[in-house]
N, C-alpha and C positions, 0 to 999 in steps of 0.2 A: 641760131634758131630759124627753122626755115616757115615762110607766111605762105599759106596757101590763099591763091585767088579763090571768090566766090564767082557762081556760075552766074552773067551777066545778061542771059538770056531767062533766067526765072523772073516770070510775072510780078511787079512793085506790089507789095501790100503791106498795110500799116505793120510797122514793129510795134510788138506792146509789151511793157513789163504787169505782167498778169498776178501781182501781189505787192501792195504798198499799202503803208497806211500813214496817215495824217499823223500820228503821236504812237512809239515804240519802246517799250523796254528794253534796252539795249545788254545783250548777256555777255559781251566775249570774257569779262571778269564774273562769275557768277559772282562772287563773292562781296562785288560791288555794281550791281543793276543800276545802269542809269536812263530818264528819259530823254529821247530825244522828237522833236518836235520840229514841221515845217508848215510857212506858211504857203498860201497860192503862188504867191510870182517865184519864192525858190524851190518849188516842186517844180513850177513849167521850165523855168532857167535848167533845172539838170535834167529833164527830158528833151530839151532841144539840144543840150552839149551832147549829148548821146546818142542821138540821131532816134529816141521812142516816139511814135507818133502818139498813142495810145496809153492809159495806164488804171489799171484796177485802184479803186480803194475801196479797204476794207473799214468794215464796224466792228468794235468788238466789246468787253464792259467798261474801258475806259472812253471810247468816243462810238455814240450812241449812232443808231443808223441814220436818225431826224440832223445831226451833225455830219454825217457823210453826202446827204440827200446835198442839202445847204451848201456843201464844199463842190460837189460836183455840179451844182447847177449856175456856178460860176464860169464853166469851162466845157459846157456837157460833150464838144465836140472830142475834148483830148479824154476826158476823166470818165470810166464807168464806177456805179457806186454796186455795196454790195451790204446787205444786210445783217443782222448777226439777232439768234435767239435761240434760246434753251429749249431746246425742242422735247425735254422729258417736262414742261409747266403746262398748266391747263393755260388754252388759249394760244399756244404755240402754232399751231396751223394758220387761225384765224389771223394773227401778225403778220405769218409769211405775205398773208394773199393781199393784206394792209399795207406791207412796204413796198409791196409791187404795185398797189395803184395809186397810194397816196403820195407816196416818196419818190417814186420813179428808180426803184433801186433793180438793179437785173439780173443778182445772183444771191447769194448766202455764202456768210462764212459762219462756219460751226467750231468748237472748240469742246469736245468729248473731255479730253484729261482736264480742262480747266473747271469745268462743267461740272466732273462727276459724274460721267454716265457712260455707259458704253453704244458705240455707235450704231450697233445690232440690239439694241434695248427697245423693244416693239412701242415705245412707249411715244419712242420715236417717229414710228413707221406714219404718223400721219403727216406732221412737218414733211416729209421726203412726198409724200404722194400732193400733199398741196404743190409743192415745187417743180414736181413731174409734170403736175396737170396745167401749170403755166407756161412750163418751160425753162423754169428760172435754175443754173445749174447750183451747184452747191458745193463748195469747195470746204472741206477738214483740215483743221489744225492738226496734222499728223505728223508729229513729230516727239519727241521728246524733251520735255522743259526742264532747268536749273532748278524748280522749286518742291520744296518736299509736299507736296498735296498735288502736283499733277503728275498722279501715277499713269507708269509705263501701260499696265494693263490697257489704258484705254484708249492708247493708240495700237493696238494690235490688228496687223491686216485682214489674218484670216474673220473681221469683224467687218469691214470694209467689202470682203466677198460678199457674206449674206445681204449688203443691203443691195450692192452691186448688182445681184441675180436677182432680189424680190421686186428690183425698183430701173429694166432694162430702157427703158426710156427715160430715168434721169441721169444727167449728166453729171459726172464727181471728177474733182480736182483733189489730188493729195498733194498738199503742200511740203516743202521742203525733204521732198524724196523720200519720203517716210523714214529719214533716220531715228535711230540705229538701224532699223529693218530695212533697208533698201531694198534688198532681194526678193524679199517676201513681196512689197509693195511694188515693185515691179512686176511679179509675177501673178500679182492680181491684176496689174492694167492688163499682161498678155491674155487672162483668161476671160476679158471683158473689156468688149471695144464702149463700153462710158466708161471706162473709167482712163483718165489722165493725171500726169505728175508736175510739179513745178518743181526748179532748182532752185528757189528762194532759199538763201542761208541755211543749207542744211546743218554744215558743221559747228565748230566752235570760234575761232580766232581767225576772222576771213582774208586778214594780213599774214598768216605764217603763208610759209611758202607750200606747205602738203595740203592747204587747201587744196590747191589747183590739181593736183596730185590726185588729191581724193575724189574730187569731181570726175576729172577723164576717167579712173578707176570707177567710177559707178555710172559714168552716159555709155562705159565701154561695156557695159554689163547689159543696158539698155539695148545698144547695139545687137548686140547675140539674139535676144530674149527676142528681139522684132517690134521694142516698142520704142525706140528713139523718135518715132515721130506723133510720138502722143507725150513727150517730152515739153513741156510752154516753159518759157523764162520770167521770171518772177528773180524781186531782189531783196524784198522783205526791208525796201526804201520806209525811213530814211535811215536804219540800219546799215544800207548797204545803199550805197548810192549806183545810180546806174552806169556813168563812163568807167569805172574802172572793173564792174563786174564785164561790160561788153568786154572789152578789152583782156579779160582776162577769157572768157570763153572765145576770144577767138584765137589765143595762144593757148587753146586746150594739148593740142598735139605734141604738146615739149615732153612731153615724159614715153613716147611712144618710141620705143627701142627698137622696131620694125616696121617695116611696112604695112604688116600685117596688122598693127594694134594702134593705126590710125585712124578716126576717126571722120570722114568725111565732109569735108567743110561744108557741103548742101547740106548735110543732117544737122550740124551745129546752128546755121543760118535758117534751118526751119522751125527751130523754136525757138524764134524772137516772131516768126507772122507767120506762115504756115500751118503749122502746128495749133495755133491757139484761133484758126478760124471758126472754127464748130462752137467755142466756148464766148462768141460776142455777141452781141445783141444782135 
């Protein structure tokens, strides 16, 4: 396996894993969901094994945003917090503008299929404009869940375009590459510089070996499309813990049967700090 140098002349900036959270349902068994849970010092412990200066954590209905405020103001230099609310309830606006000045929290994570709504549901549209008008970005649970009530329909991209276009000054994060649809959700970040993708755990069993497989197969998609550098690293910790996901994107190139279907080691090394500048406080 051959290791490509990174280029030693690009500008130091913080690495950040831009999707973690405090307590995770863990799926690679659907069949058998289990939680898993970290406290402070063994969050910080696997972000220094891994060289992340930086790391998101998320809120969601099991750990509240008043609990993520609390955890990250333990560390505020490493940890950003990020909020979480049903943005189709009365008073969903008014929260947003709440967690940004009470909590000190700097973004939003929204969860459409868990939720029951769809992300283009106008019902929405004022949550998105309170967040606009702070600045605060807002990142979607886009992806597809193991549970039978969090239908597909509401991770659908072309839903992500309308808000994309109605709301050009907010910034959107699509989490774990919007599988199944990765194409599609790539091809809305290309039509729309706010919008960005994360590689948090998109697949299923992140120990097979076609993980890795499947990955270079959709950053090399990325690649084409012109959006690899709106590409951020995210690990959907502690799911996924961060030294052996680095470690694994930077053995992306093993499946690359030409020169041609290599991937660039500056591009892979720009979404761990690069990539995810525009999305920090």
């Amino acid at each position: 396996m051959r290791r490509e140098k990174i280029d030693a002349t690009r500008p130091v900036l913080p690495k950040v894993d831009y999707h973690c959270h405090i307590s995770i349902t863990e799926y690679s068994d659907p069949a058998n969901p289990t939680v898993v849970t970290v406290n402070l010092e063994e969050f910080q412990a696997d972000l220094q094994e891994a060289g992340i200066d930086r790391a998101v954590v998320l809120s969601d209905r099991r750990t509240s945003p008043e609990q993520v405020s609390a955890f990250v103001a333990q560390d505020p230099e490493r940890f950003i917090g990020f909020g979480y609310v049903n943005p189709t309830r009365n008073g969903a606006a008014e929260e947003v503008l709440r967690q940004r000045s009470e909590l000190g929290l700097h973004g939003l994570k929204l969860y459409p299929c868990s939720d029951g709504y769809a992300p283009d549901d106008t019902h929405a549209f004022k949550v998105y404009e309170a967040a606009s008008g702070i600045g605060m970005p807002i990142m979607f649970h886009h992806a597809g869940m193991p549970d039978a009530y969090d239908y597909l329909r509401h991770t659908d991209p072309a839903q992500i375009d309308v808000v994309a276009q109605c709301f050009p000054e907010l910034r959107i994060v699509l989490a774990h590459l919007g599988y199944p649809r990765v194409e599609e959700t790539l091809y809305v970040c290309r039509k729309h510089r706010n919008v960005w993708c994360d590689i948090s755990w998109p697949y299923g069993d992140v120990n097979h070996p076609i993980f890795l497989y499947m990955l270079w197969r959709d950053l090399l998609v990325a690649l084409n499309l012109g959006v690899i550098d709106r590409m951020v690293f995210g690990t959907d910790y502690p799911g996924v813990r961060q030294r052996p996901y680095v470690d694994m994107l930077m053995n992306l190139n093993r499946y690359a049967a030409h020169e041609d279907l290599r991937i660039p080691m500056d591009k892979i090394s720009g979404m761990l700090d690069r990539n995810v500048q525009p999305l920090l406080p």
